[in-house]
C-alpha positions in Angstrom: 188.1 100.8 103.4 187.5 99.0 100.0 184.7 98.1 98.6 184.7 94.3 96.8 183.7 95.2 93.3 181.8 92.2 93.3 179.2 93.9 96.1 179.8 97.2 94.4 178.6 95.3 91.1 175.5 94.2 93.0 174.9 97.3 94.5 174.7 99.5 91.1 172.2 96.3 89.7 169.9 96.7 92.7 170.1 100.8 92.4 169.1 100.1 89.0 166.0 97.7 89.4 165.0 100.2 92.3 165.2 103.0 90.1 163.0 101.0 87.0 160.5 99.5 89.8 161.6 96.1 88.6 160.1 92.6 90.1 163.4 90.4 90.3 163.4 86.4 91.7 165.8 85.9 94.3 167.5 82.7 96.0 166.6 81.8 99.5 169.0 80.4 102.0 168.5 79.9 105.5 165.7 79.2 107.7 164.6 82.8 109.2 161.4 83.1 107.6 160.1 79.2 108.5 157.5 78.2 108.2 156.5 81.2 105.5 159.9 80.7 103.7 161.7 77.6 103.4 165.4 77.4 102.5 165.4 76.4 98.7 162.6 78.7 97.7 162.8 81.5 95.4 161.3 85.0 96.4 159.6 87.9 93.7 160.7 91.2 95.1 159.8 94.3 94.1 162.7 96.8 94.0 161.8 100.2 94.3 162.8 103.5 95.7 160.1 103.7 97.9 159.1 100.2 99.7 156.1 99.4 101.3 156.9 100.1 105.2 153.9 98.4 106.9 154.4 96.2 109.7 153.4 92.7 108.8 155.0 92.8 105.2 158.6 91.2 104.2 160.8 93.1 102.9 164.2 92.7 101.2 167.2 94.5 103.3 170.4 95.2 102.2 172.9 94.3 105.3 176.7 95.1 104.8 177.6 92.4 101.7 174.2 90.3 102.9 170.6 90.5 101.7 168.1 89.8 103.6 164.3 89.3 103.9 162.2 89.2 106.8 158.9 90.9 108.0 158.7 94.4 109.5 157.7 94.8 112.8 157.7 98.5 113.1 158.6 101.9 111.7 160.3 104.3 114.0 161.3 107.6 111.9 164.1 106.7 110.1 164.7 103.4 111.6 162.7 100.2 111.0 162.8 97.3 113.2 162.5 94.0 111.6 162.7 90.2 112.3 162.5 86.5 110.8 159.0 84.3 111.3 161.2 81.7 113.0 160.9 81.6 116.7 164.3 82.2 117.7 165.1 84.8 115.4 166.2 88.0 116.9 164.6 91.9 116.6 166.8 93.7 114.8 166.9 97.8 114.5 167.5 99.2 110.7 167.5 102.6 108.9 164.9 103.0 106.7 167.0 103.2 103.6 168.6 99.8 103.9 164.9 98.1 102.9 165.3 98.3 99.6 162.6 96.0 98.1 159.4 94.0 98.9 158.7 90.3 98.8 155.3 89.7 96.0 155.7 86.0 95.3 157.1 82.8 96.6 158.1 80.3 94.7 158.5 76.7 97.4 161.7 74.7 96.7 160.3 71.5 95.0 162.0 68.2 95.7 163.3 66.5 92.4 160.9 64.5 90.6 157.5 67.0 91.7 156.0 69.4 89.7 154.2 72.3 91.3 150.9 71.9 93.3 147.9 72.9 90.5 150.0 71.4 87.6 152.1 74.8 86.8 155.7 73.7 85.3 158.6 73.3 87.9 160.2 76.2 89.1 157.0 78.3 87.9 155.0 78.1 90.6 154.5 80.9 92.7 152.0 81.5 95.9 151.3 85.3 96.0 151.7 87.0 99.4 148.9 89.9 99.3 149.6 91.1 102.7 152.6 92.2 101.4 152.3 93.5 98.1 154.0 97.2 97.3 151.0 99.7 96.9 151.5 101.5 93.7 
């Protein structure tokens, strides 16, 4: 089976940010995580080798060629079981190693023409999440 390079490409970036403990801001698309997450909004996440496995905090899961983030329900030795906010999202069973960051920061899509709420430039905004902040 081949790998894309493009994913492989990704993969060796994210293994490097993991590596350095590096704080990355990621794209959102889809609407999983409403109403904590909208579509539109850019995420913080924390890449490291060893993510914060409560349950309750959102994490960033690598999924074949997707990325995902949703909130962790539960550990279960090496698996995790995780889910979107969103009512009709579906339970999903994971090994551990596939979390591979957590969410710090949201930054809310902002229609054109707004600036952020509290006067912070557009784009710059972000809303801290401390339930789910990596312990270091």
């Amino acid at each position: 089976m081949a790998i894309d390079p493009r994913e492989l490409g990704r993969r060796l970036l994210e293994d490097n940010w993991r590596q350095r403990n590096a704080t990355q801001t990621v794209p959102v698309r889809g609407g999983s995580m409403r109403p904590t997450i909208v579509s539109g909004s850019r995420v913080d996440i924390y890449f490291t080798m060893t993510p914060c496995l409560r349950p309750g905090s959102i994490v960033y899961i690598r999924s074949g060629q997707k990325r995902i983030v949703h909130r962790l329900v539960a550990t279960i030795g090496p698996f995790c079981l995780e889910r979107g906010d969103f009512r009709f999202t579906t339970l999903r069973i994971r090994a551990r190693w596939n979390v591979i960051g957590n969410l710090v920061a949201v930054r809310p899509a902002i229609p054109p023409g707004e600036g952020c709420p509290g006067g912070g430039a557009r784009g710059n905004c972000a809303v801290p999440t401390p339930a789910s902040r990596p312990m270091l």
